[in-house]
N, C-alpha and C positions, 0 to 999 in steps of 0.2 A: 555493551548495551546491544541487546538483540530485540528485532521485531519483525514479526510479517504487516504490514502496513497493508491496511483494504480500504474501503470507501461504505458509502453509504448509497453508491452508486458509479455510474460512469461519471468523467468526465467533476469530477469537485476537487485533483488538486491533488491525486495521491503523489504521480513524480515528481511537481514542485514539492513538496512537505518531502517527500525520502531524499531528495539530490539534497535539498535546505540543510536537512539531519545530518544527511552524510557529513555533509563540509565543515556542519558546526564540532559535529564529532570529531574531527579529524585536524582541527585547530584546536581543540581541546585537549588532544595527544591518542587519542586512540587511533587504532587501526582500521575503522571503519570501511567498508565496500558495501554495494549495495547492487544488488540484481532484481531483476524482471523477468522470472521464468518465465513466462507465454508471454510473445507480443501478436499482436494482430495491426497487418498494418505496415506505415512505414515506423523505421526504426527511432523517431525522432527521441522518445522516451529513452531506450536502452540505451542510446548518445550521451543524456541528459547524466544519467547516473553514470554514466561510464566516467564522463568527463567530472564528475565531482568527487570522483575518490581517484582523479589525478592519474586515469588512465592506467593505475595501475591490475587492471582486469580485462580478458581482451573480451571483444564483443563476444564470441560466443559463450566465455563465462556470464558474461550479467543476462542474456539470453538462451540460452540452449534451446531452445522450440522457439521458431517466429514460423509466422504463418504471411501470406502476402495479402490478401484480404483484410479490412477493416470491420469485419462482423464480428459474433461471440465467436469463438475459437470452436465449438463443436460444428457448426457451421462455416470456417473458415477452411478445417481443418478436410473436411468433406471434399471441400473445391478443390483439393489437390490430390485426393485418393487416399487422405493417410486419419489416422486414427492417435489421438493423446495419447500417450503411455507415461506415469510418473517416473519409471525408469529411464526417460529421457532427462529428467530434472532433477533429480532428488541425488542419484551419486557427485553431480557438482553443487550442491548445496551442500551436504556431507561434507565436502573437503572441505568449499570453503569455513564452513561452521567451524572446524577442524582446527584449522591451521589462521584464524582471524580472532581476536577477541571482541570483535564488534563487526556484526551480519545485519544491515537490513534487508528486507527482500520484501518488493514491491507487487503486492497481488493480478487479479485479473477483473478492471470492471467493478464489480460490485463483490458482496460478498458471497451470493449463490450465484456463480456462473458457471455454465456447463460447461465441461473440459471434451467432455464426452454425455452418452444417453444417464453413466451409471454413475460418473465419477465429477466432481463441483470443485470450484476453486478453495470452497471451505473445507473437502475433502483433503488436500494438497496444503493446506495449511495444517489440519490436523497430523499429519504425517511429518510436517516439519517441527511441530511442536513448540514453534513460538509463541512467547506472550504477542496481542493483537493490539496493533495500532491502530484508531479509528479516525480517519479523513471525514469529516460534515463539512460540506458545504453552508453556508450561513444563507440560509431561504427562507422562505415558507415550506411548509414542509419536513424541516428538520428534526421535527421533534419525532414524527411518527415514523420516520426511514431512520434512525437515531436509535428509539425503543426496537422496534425488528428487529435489527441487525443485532442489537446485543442480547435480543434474548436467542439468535440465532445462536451466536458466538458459545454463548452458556449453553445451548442444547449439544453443542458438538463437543464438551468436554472442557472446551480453551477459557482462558483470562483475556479480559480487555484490559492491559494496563493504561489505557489512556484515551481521550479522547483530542485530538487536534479541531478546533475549528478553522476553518478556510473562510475569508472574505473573498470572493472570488472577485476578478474586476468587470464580468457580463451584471453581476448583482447590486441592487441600490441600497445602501443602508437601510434600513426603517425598520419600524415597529418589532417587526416577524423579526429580525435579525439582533436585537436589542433584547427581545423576549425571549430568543436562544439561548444567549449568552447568559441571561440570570434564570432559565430552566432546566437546560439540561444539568449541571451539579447537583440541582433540588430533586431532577425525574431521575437519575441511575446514581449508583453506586461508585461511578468510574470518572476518576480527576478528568477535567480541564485544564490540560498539559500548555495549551498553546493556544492563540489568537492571531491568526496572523492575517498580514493586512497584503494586497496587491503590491506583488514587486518587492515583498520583502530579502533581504540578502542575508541578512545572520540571525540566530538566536542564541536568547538569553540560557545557557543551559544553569542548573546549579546540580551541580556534579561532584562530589566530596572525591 
């Protein structure tokens, strides 16, 4: 099982849901690893995944680009004098893809975020060629950062094979979050893979 996993924004839950996958994957019998091409920031995230596929990847594999700054990455990227190049990411992704029957790799932010002026993180997904895993936040909101992103997805060529919703635990249940859950299968084309609730530790996979 392969996925580049993105969000529908910052900050909804994509390292929880990939480190979540990885592990379920991985007590399920596959070989699952999971990396974070671009971080910005501290490395708390690329820890996360490192440590759920049992450290079996060293940091610079689940990272290769980290930036020290907590901004978008063209801007991060700036503050230090240096410029994105997917040639920094893409031949360890290769290998791993390679040599692993199961890659997730955890995007950047949202799903258009700048790498650079010319180059987007949906860019960098298109070149890796994964089916897309989509992170929602369960908000208000959802349904229209939800619709976006997947008609984004579909302009660049890629498959959404799934949607994850995220309960996040800043978010209150209600109404908005109850009227997600029974619109988004009704508004796209793309399952409702997962529900998960704050502090979740396993999921249910059904995997032949």
């Amino acid at each position: 099982m392969n996925f580049f996993i993105t969000g529908t924004d910052t900050n909804v839950g994509k390292s929880f849901v990939t480190s979540l996958l990885t592990r379920s994957l991985r007590r399920a019998g596959f070989d699952t690893v999971a990396m974070k091409p671009v971080s910005c920031g501290e490395p708390e995230d690329s820890l996360l995944l490192q440590a759920a596929a049992d450290n079996q990847l060293s940091l610079p594999e689940v990272t290769p680009v980290s930036y020290k700054a907590p901004l978008a990455p063209i801007e991060a990227a700036r503050l230090e004098g240096r410029t994105f190049d997917p040639s920094e990411v893409l031949p360890t992704f290769d290998r791993l893809h390679r040599t692993h029957r199961s890659l997730l790799v955890e995007g950047i932010g949202g799903w258009i975020v700048p790498l650079t002026k010319d180059y987007f993180s949906a860019d960098l997904a298109k070149a890796m060629g994964l089916p897309i895993l989509l992170v929602v936040r369960n908000r208000l909101g959802a349904l229209n950062h939800t619709l976006l992103t997947l008609e984004s997805i579909a302009s660049h060529g890629l498959t959404c094979g799934g949607i994850v919703l995220n309960n996040h635990p800043e978010d209150a249940s209600d109404l908005a979050a109850e009227g997600n859950r029974r619109l988004l299968p009704e508004l796209t084309n793309v399952p409702l893979l997962f529900e998960l609730r704050p502090g979740q530790t396993e999921l249910e996979l059904a995997i032949a």
